[in-house]
N, C-alpha and C positions, 0 to 999 in steps of 0.2 A: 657704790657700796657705802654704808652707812657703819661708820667707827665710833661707838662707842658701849658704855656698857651691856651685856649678853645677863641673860637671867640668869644664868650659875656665877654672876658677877665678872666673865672673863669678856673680853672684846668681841663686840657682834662681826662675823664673818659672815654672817645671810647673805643671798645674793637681791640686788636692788635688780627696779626693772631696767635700771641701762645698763648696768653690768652684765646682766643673761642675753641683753641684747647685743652688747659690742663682742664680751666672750664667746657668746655663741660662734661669732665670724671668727673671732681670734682663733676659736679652738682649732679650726678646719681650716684657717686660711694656711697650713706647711704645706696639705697634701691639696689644695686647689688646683686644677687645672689652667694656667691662663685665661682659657676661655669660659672658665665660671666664674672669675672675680667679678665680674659685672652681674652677670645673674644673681652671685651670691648676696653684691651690695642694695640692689632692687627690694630682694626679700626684706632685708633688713627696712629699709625705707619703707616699706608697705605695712611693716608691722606698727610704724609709729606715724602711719596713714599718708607716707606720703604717695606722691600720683607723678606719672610722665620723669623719672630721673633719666639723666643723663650724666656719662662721665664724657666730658670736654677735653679731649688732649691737645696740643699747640701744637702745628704743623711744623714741619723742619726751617721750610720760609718765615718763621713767625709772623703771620699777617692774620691767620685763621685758629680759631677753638674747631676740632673734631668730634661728632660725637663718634662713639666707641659705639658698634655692634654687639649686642646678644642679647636674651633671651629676657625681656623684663626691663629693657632698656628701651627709651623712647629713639627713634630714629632720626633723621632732618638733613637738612642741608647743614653745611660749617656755618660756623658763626664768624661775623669777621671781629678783630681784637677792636677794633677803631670804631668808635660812635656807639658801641654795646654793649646791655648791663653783665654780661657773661665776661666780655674784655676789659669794662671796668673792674671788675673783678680780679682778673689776674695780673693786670698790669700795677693794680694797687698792694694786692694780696690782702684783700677785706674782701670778706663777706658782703655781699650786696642784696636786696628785697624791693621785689619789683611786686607792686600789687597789680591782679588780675582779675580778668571778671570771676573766675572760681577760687582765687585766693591768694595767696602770695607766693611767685614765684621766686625761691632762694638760690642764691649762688655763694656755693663754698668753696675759697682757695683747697685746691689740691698740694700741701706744703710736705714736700719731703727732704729733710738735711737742709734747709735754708733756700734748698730750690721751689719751681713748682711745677706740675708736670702739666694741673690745666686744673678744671674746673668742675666741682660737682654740683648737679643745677635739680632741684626735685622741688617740686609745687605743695603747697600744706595750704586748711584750711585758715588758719590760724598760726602765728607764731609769737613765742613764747619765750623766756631766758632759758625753760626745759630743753626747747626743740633747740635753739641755740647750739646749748650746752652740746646735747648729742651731735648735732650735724657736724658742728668742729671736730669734735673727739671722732667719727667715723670715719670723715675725710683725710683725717691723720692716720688713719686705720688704712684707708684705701690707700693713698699715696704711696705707705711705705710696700701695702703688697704688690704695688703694681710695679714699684721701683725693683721690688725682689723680683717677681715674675718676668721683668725683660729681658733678664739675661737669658733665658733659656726659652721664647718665643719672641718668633716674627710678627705677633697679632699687633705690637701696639706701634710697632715700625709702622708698617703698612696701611696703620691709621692715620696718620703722622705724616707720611708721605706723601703731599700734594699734586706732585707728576714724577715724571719720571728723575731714577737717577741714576748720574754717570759711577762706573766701577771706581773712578777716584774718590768722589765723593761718598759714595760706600766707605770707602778704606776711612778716608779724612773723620767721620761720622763716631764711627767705632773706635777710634781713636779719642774723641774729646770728653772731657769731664763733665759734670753736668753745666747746661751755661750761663749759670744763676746761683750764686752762694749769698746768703744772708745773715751774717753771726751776731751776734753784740758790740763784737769792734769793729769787724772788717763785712764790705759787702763787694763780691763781683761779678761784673754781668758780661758775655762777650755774646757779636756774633759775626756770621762769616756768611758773604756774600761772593758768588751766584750761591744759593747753599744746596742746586741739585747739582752744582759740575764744581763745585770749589777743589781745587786738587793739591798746590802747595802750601797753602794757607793753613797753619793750627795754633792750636794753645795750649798751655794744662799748668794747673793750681794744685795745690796742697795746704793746706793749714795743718801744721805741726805744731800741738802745743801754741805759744804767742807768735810764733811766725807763720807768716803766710807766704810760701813760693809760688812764684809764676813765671811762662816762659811764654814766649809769642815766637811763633816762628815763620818764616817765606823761605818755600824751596825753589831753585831754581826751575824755570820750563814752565810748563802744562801736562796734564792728563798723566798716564800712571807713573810715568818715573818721578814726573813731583811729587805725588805720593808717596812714592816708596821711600824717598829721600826723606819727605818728613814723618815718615816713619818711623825710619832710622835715629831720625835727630829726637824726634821726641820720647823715643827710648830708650836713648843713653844718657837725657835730659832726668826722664825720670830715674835712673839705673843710679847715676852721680848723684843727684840729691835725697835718695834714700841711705847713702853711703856717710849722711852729714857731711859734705868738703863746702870749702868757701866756694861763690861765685866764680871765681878766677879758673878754680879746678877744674868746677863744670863746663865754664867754657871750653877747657883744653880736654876734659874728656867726650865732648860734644864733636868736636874739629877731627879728634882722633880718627872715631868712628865713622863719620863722613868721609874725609880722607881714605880711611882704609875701604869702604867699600863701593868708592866711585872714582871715575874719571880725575886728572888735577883739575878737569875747568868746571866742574860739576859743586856748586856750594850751596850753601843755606845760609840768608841772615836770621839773624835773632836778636832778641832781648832778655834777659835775663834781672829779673827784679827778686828783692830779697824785703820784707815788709815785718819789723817789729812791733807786733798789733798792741805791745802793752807798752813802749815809747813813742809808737810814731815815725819811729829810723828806717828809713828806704834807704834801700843801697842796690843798685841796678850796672849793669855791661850792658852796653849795646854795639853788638856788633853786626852793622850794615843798616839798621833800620831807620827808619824817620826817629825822630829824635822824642820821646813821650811830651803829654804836656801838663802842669801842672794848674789846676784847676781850685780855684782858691772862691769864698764867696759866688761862684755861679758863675766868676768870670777866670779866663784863661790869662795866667797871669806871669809864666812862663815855661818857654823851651825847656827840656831837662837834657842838656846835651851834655856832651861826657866825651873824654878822648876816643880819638879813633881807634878799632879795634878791626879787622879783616874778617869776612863772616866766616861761617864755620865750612871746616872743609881747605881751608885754605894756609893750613899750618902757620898761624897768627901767634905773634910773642903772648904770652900771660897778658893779661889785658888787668887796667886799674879800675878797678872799681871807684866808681861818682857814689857818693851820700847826700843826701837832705833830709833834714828835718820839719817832720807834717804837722799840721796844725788840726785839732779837730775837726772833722765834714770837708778836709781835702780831698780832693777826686785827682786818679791820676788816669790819663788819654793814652793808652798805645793802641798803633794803628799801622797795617804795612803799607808799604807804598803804590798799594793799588786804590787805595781811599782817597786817594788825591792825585797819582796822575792820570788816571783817566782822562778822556777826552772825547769828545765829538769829533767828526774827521775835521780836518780843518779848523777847529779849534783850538783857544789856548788850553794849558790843563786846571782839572779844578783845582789846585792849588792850597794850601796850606790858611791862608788869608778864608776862604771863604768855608772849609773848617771850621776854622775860629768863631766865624758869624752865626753861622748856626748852630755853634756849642752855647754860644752867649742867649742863643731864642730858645733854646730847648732846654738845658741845666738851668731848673728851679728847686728853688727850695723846697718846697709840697712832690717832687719828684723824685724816686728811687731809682739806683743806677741801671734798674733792670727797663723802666720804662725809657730811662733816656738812652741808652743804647742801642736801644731799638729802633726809637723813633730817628736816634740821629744817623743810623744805616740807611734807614728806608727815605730819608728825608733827603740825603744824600745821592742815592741811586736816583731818585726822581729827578732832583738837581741835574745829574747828567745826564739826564730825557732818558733812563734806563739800560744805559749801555754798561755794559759791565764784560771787559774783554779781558780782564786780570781780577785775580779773589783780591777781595776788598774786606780785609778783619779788621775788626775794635774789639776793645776790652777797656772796661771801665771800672777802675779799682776806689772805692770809699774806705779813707780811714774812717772811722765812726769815731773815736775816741777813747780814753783810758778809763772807762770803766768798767765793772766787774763781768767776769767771763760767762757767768750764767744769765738762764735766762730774764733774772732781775736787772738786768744791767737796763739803765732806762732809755737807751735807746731801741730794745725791744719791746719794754712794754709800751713805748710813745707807738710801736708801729702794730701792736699786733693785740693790744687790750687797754680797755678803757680806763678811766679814771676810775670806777667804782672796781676794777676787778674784772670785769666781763667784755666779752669781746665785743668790739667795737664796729657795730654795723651802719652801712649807709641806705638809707632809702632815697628811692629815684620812683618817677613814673615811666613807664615801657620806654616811652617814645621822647625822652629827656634822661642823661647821664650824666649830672652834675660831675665837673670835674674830666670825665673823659676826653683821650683825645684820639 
């Protein structure tokens, strides 16, 4: 839309041609069907020539991009995230431009609230700061309708859904926030391993204002009663912290609940972190878990251990809340204790130490928490030849630092727009992914 003076001297409100174009989908996208967002985004792509789109969603295992079926959509096998200009994409959240024998094939972050859901990938013959401009703006258009449209279809599950899954990890699923937050000050990423049978293992975050809550949880057992258990906890987790109480509270209103409606041997540990994104002041309970760890310069630099507290469920005194204070681009490491005592039969367990090792190869500079968490899951299950007999969660919290809330704050334009103003794309050849891992 083009602002400025109108012939009768008042402000031009004509419609421009990207306006008629994104409007157009805007107008119609409340009453879209699930299963016409994808058709409807095609249209749009065709009319500003593009060929072969696909929307990419990220499997539940995070290892694969899906393409989405309908009508106007190019089909295929998954794409895998590793070695791919579609995975370079979303592992970096930049646009990436793969040139082809008919032209350039684009890939655009699907970014919604700081997360991303996958990727939208359409072929031009030519590209432009125009075509640029629109493909951002649209994919930010799809993102959020596809974000809106899940709650009320199974289409983009069932995309998403690599094999099968256990009724626990249903429950665990439904349950979780999205598992990728990206802001100006704080960034976090988590994920949960087996992720088709994970059943005691969750998380959930909130940014309030300058604070950022989060809770890690392990319920006791396997298969549905550990779900229901962390059901339970993570809904009195969130019930207490909408209520503003300190830490301590939520603990004891967490315990309560457990308590009341289980067995006395029946518990849950957790963690409980409290994150002042405009100081930097962490203040965490840990009750029952590995102890987080604090991540300083790319290296692990110490334990965050803190009095003992009894996990929930098990009618534990008030518990004292530990404080630290972060330093800009600190990372903090919670993790439950399936990420390390695993074991091969007759083996020692992997252990704590060799954590550490592979936190120091994979946490770089040039890496966002979303890419290192992932890789350091999957790096990890490898590590123990694939066995995975207990859920094995991470969650990887970035202070970013005290600057401004919005989206000027420069640690989003360093990730997400160039020095001139415009977004900042990478070009690769098909079969080369500078940067990828």
């Amino acid at each position: 839309m083009t602002v400025g003076p109108h012939e009768d001297g008042g402000p031009d409100r004509s419609e421009s041609f990207g306006e008629v174009l994104l409007g157009g989908f805007l107008d119609h996208a409340h009453a879209l069907p699930p299963d016409r967002v994808g058709p409807a985004l095609s249209d749009v792509l065709t009319r500003i020539g593009g060929r072969d789109p696909q929307i990419l969603l990220q499997d539940y295992g995070q290892r694969s991009l899906v393409p989405l079926a309908g009508d106007g959509l190019a089909d295929g096998d998954p794409v895998p995230i590793d070695g791919s200009a579609a995975g370079h994409c979303f592992l970096t959240s930049r646009p990436v431009e793969v040139p082809v024998v008919e032209g350039v094939r684009v890939h655009v972050p699907l970014l919604d609230g700081g997360d991303q859901a996958g990727v939208l990938a359409v072929t031009l013959d030519v590209v432009d700061d125009d075509a640029r401009r629109l493909l951002r703006r649209l994919s930010a258009l799809a993102a959020d309708t596809i974000r809106t449209k899940n709650g009320y279809t199974d289409l983009f599950f069932r995309t998403r859904r690599g094999e099968a899954m256990s009724v626990a990890a249903e429950i665990q699923w439904s349950l979780l926030p999205p598992l990728a937050m990206t802001m100006p000050r704080v960034a976090v990423a988590g994920v949960l391993e087996p992720a088709y049978d994970v059943a005691g293992d969750s998380f959930d975050y909130a940014l309030n204002g300058d604070v950022l809550h989060l809770a890690m949880i392990d319920a006791m057992g396997h298969g549905l009663d550990a779900a229901t258990m962390a059901t339970v906890a993570i809904g009195a987790y969130r019930h207490a912290r909408r209520t503003s109480v300190e830490l301590s509270e939520i603990y004891l209103f967490m315990d309560r609940a457990v308590a009341e409606q289980f067995a006395p041997d029946h518990f849950v540990t957790a963690q409980m972190l409290r994150l002042d994104t405009g100081t930097g002041r962490l203040q965490w309970v840990n009750a029952g878990h590995p102890a987080p760890m604090l991540i300083r310069h790319h290296r692990v630099v110490r334990r965050l251990d803190s009095p003992t507290t009894l996990p929930v469920g098990f009618g534990g005194d008030q518990p004292q809340v530990s404080e630290v204070a972060l330093e800009p681009g600190d990372r903090i490491l919670c993790f439950t204790d399936g990420l390390i005592e695993e074991h091969e039969s007759g083996q020692e367990e992997f252990g704590e130490g060799r954590l550490i090792d592979w936190v120091h190869r994979l946490d770089r500079a040039d890496r966002n928490v979303r890419a290192v968490a992932r890789d350091l899951s999957h790096t990890l299950r490898r590590a123990r030849g694939g066995v995975t007999t207990d859920d094995a969660t991470l969650v990887l919290i970035e202070w970013r630092g005290r600057g401004r809330r919005g989206p000027g704050a420069s640690g989003f334009a360093a990730e997400y727009v160039g020095s001139t103003g415009s977004t900042s794309y990478t070009r690769c050849h098909a079969d080369v992914v500078p940067g990828a891992h």
